[in-house]
C-alpha positions in Angstrom: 126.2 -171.2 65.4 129.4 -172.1 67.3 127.9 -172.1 70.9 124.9 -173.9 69.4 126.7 -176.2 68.3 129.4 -176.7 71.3 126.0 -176.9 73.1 124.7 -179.7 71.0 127.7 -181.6 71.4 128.2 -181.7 75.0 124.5 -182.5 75.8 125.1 -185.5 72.6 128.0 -186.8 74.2 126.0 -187.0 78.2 123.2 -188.6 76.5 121.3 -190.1 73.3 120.5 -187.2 71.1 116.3 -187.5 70.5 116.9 -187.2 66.4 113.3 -186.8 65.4 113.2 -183.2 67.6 115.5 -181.9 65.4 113.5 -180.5 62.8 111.3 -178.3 65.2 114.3 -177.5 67.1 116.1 -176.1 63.9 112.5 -174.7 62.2 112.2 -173.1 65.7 115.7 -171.1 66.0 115.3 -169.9 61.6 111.5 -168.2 62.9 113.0 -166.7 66.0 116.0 -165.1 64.9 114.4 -163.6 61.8 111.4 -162.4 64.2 114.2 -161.2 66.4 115.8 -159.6 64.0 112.9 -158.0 62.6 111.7 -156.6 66.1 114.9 -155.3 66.1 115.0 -153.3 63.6 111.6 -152.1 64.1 111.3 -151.5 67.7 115.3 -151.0 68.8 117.0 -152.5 71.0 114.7 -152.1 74.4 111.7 -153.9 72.6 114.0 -157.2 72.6 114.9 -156.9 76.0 111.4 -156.1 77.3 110.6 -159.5 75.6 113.2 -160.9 76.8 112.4 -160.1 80.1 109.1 -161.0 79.7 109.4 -164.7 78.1 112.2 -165.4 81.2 109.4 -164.6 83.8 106.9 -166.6 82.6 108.7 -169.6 81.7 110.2 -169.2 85.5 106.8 -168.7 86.8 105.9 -171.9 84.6 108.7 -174.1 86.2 107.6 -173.4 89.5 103.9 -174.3 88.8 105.5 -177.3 87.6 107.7 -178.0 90.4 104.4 -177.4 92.5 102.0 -180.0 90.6 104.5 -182.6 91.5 104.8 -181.9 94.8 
């Protein structure tokens, strides 16, 4: 909660803060840490990082195709 929040701040003070997101963004972090948490507990500890691992690839191999299309 505290680095969220620092987080928050800073990026609120740079620029408006785009209120009506809020709700997803806070329905958003409730699911994922309990399905993290629950993973967790089921699977261990490698489970979450294979995830982990896998979610950072793809949204990496999703920026790029981004960063392509505009090109």
């Amino acid at each position: 909660m505290f680095w969220n929040g620092s987080g928050a701040i800073t990026v609120a003070l740079q620029t408006p803060p785009q209120w009506s997101w809020l709700p997803a963004l806070i329905l958003g972090a409730l699911i994922g840490a309990y399905a993290g948490a629950h993973v967790a507990l089921a699977k261990g500890n490698r489970a979450i990082k294979r995830i982990f691992e896998a979610l950072t690839i793809l949204v990496g191999i999703k920026l790029i195709l981004d960063g392509i299309a505009i090109i």
